[in-house]
Every structure is written in C-alpha cells, then in structure tokens.
C-alpha positions as CSV (number, residue, x, y, z in Angstrom):
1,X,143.7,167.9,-110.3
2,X,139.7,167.3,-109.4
3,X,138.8,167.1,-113.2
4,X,141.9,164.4,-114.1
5,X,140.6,162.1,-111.3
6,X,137.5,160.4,-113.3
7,X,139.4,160.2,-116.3
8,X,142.2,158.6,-114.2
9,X,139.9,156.2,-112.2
10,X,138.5,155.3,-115.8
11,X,141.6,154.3,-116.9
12,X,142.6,151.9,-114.4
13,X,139.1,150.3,-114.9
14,X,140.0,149.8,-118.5
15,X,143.8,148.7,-117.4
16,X,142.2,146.4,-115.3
17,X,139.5,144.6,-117.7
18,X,142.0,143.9,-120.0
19,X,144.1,142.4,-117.3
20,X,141.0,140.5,-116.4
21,X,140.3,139.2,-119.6
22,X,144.1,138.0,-120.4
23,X,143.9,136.5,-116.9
24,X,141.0,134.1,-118.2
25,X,141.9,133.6,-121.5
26,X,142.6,129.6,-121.9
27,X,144.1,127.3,-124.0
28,X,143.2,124.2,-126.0
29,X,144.7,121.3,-127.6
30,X,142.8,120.2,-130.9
31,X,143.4,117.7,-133.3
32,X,142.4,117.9,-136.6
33,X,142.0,115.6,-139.7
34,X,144.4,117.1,-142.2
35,X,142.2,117.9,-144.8
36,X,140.6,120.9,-142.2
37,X,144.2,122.2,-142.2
38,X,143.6,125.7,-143.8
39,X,139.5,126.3,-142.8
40,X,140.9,125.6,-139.0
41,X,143.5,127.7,-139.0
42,X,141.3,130.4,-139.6
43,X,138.8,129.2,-137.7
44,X,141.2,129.7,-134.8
45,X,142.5,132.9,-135.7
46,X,138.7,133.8,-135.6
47,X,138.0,132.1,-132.4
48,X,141.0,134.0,-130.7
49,X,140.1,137.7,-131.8
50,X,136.3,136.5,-130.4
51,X,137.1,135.2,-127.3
52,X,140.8,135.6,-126.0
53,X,141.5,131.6,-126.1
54,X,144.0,130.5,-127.7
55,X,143.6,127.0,-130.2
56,X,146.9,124.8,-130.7
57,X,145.8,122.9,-133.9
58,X,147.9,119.8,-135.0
59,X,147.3,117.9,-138.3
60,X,147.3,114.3,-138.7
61,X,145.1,111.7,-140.0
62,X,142.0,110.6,-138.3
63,X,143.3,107.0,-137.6
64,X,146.3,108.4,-136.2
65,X,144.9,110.9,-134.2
66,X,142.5,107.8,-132.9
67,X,145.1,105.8,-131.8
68,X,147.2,108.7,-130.3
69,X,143.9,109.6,-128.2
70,X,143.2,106.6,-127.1
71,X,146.8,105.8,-125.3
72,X,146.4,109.0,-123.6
73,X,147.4,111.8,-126.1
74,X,146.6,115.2,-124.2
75,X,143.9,116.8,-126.8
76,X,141.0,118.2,-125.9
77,X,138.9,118.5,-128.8
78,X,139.1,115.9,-132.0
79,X,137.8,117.1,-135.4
80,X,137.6,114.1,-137.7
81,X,137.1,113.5,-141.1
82,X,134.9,110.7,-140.1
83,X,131.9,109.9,-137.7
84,X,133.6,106.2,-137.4
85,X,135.8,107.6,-134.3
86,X,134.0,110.2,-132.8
87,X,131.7,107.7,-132.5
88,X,134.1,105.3,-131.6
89,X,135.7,107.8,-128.8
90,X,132.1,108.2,-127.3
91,X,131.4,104.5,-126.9
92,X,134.9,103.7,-125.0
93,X,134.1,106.5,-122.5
94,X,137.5,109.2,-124.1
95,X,134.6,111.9,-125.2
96,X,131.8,113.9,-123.1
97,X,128.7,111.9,-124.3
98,X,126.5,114.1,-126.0
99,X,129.3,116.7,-127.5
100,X,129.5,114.7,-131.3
101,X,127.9,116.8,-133.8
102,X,128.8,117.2,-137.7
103,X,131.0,119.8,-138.9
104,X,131.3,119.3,-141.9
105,X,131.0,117.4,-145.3
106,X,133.9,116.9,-147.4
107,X,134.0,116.3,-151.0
108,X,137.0,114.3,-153.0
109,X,138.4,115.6,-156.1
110,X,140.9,114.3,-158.6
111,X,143.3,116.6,-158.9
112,X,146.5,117.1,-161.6
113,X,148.7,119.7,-161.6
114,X,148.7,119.5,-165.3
115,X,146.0,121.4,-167.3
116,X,143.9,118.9,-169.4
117,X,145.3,115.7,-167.9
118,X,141.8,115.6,-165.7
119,X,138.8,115.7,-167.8
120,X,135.8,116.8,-165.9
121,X,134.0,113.4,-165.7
122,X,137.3,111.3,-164.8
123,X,137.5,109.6,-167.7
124,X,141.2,109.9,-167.4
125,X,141.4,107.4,-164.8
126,X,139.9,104.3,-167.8
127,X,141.6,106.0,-170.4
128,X,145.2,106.4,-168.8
129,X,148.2,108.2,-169.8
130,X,149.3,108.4,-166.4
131,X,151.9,106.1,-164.0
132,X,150.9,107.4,-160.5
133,X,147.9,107.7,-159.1
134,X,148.2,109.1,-155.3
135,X,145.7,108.1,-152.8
136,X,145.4,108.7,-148.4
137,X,146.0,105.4,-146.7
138,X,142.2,104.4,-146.7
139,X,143.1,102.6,-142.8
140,X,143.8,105.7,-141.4
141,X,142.4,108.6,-143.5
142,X,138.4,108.5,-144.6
143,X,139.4,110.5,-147.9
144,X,141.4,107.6,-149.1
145,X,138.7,105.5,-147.8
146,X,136.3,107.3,-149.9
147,X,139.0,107.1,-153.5
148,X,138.6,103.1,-152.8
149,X,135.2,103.4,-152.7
150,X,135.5,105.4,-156.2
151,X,137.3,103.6,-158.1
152,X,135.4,100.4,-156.7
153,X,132.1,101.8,-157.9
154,X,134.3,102.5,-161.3
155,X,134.9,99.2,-161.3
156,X,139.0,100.1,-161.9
157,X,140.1,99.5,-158.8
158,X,141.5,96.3,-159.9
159,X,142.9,97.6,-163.4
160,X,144.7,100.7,-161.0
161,X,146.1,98.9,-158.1
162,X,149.5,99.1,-159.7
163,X,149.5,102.5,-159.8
164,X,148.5,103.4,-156.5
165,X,150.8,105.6,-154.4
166,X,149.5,105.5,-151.1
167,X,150.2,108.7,-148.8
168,X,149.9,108.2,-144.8
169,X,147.6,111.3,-144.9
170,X,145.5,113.2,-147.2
171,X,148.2,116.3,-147.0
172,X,151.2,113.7,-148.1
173,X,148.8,112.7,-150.9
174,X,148.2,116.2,-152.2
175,X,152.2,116.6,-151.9
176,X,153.0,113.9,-154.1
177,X,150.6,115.2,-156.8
178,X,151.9,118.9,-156.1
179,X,155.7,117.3,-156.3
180,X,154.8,115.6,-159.5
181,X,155.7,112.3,-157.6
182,X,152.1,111.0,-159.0
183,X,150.6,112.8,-162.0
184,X,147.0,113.0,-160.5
185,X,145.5,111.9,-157.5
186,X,142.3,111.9,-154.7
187,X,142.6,114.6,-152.6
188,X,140.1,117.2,-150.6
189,X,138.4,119.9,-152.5
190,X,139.4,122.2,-149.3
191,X,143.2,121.5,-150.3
192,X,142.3,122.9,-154.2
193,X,139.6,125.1,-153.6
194,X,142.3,128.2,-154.2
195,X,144.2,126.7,-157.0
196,X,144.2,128.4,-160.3
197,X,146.0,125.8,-162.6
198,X,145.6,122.0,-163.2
199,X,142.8,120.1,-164.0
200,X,140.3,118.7,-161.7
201,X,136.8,116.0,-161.4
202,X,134.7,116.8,-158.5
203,X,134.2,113.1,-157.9
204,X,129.6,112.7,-157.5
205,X,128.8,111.9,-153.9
206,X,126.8,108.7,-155.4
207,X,130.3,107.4,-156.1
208,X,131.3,107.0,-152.3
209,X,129.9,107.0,-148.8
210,X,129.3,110.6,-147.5
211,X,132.4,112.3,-146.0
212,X,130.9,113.6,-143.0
213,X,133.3,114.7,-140.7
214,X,132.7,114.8,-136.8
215,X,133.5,116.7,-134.0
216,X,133.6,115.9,-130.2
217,X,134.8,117.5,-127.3
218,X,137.4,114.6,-125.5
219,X,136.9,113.5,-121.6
220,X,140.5,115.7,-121.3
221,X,138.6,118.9,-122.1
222,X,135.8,118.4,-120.0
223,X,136.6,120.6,-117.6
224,X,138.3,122.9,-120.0
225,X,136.6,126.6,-120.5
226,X,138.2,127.4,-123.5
227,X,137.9,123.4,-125.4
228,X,134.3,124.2,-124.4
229,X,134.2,127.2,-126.2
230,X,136.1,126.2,-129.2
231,X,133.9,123.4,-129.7
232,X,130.6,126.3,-129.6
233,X,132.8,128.8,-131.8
234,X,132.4,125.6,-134.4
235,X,128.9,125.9,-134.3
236,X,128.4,129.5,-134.7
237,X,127.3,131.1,-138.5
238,X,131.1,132.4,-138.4
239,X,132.7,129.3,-138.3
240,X,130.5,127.7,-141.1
241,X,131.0,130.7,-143.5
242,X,134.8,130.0,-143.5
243,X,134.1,126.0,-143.4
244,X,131.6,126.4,-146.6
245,X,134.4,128.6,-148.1
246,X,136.8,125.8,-148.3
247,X,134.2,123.6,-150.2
248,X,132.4,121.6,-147.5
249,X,128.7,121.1,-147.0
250,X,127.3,122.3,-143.8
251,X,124.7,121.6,-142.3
C-alpha cells in the first residue's frame, strides 16, 4: 500500500497541472484581413497546441474590420492587410500604443483558372481575350487598392474599367475567378500558393505600393493574457515559417 502512495500522490500532481493549465487557458477575438485566411488558421492551431489559448479568427476586409472596430466591435487583436488602420486605430486611442508591428508583406498575383490565359509578364491584360477582370473593392481591401495601382502604372486602367468586377473582399474576388464569374483576376499569392492548374503573373512590387500588412493589439485586449500572447506567438520564428509558406515577405 506504502509503495502505491508516491505513485498515487504523483498522479494527482499531474491531474492537477492539467487542471491548472485548462483553468488559465484564455480566449481571444482576432480579426483578420481575408487574404491571411489559411496562414492564420494555422497559425492558431499552432498557437493553441503551444500555449492552451484558444484564437477565434474572423475574415473580413480591412475597411470593414476598421469600421466594425471602431463602433465598438469586441476584437482584441486586428491583423490588417494595411499599415493605413493600424495606424489609424493607434492615433484615435482603439489600440495599446506601441503594439503595431509588420507581419507580413503580401504580394498580388493575376490569377486564371485557365492554363495559358495568363502569360507570365501580364501581357494578357493589353492584349485581351477576356470579359471580366475581378478585383477587391480598393475602399476597403489594400489588395484591390494595390490592382488600381497596377493597372494605373500599366496605364490600362482606363482601357479596363469596363471590365472590372469588383469583389467586397479579396476572398469574393478569388471566388468569382474560381466560379469562372471573371476569367482572371488580382488576388493574393497566399490564396494560390497551393494551386496546381491555371495560369498566373506575380505582379513586380515596382508596380504598386508595398502590401505591408500590420498588426496591433486593440484597447479591448489590453488586459487580455491570451490577445497578449497571440500577438507574441506572431512574432515568434514559428509563426513566420507558416506566414513565409503562404508567399509573404517577413521581416
């Protein structure tokens, strides 16, 4: 009876770490430009198995998100695909001054599902044979902001306006060229970094402003443990391995 006691006394410690560590285990409300959908999702899957917190992501554009934040939307942390409203959040007193930091740089792509439609300079988009052309509404998402900026710097914005098909985020925009709703379109390279068909032009960086997307921790997470710590677990080597993996530049 003796020689079970340790082990039995051992137990219950272990019993009651685990108890411990579920007790403290938090939760935290992120919003995240749509174009992170997939590298945050893992992200939090990563983030739960290395600290016990759990993320609840939801996907929007960054405009969107902006305006839902700043009428009292209850997130904690906002990832954007922009510095514009990070920035923006800091200044009006809705984000911890000092948390804003660079996640992330995005690159566009035009993407077709058809093989061959894109060539891989993009001379497809003076040379035609298409109807549609799908772009984010450049307002409210800093992808579509950045295809503007393209086809400005093309100098066939004019010549294309006709064709535009405007999505309210960059995930409607990849739908309508998945759909076949728009032949080709501007979407993130994250969101086609897996696909194996279709043609694609990773559009030069000289063509557009830089897509550098920001994080910051919100005045609602302040006194959140486990915001504060998703907001770290973004920082860490981890976190950029599976961010790099989806295409983006880290820093």
């Amino acid at each position: 009876m003796s020689a079970r006691r340790p082990m039995l006394i051992a137990a219950m410690a272990g019993v009651s770490l685990m108890l411990g560590g579920a007790a403290l285990a938090g939760e935290t409300k992120v919003a995240v430009a749509a174009n992170f959908t997939e590298a945050a999702r893992e992200i939090a899957t990563r983030f739960k198995v290395r600290t016990g917190h759990d993320a609840t992501l939801s996907f929007g554009s960054s405009g969107q998100f902006y305006a839902q934040i700043a009428n009292g939307a209850p997130y904690e942390v906002f990832l954007s695909a922009d510095v514009e409203r990070p920035r923006k959040a800091e200044a009006e007193g809705l984000a911890v001054p000092g948390s804003r930091f660079t996640y992330a740089t995005g690159r566009l792509v035009l993407f077709s599902r058809t093989p061959g439609l894109v060539d891989p300079k993009g001379a497809v988009l003076a040379k035609g044979g298409f109807d549609k052309l799908a772009i984010a509404d450049p307002k409210a998402a800093p992808y579509g902001q950045a295809a503007v900026e393209t086809l400005t710097t093309l100098k066939l914005h004019d010549a294309l306006k006709s064709k535009i098909v405007t999505g309210a985020s960059i995930t409607q925009t990849f739908q309508y060229v998945q759909t076949g709703a728009a032949e080709l379109g501007f979407v993130a390279l994250s969101q086609v970094i897996d696909e194996k068909g279709g043609s694609r032009w990773i559009v030069p960086t000289a063509d557009h402003t830089p897509i550098d997307q920001q994080a910051v921790l919100l005045k609602t997470g302040q006194n959140s443990v486990a915001a504060k710590a998703f907001v770290a677990f973004l920082k860490s080597g981890e976190a950029k391995a599976i961010i790099r993996r989806y295409g983006y530049e880290v820093r």
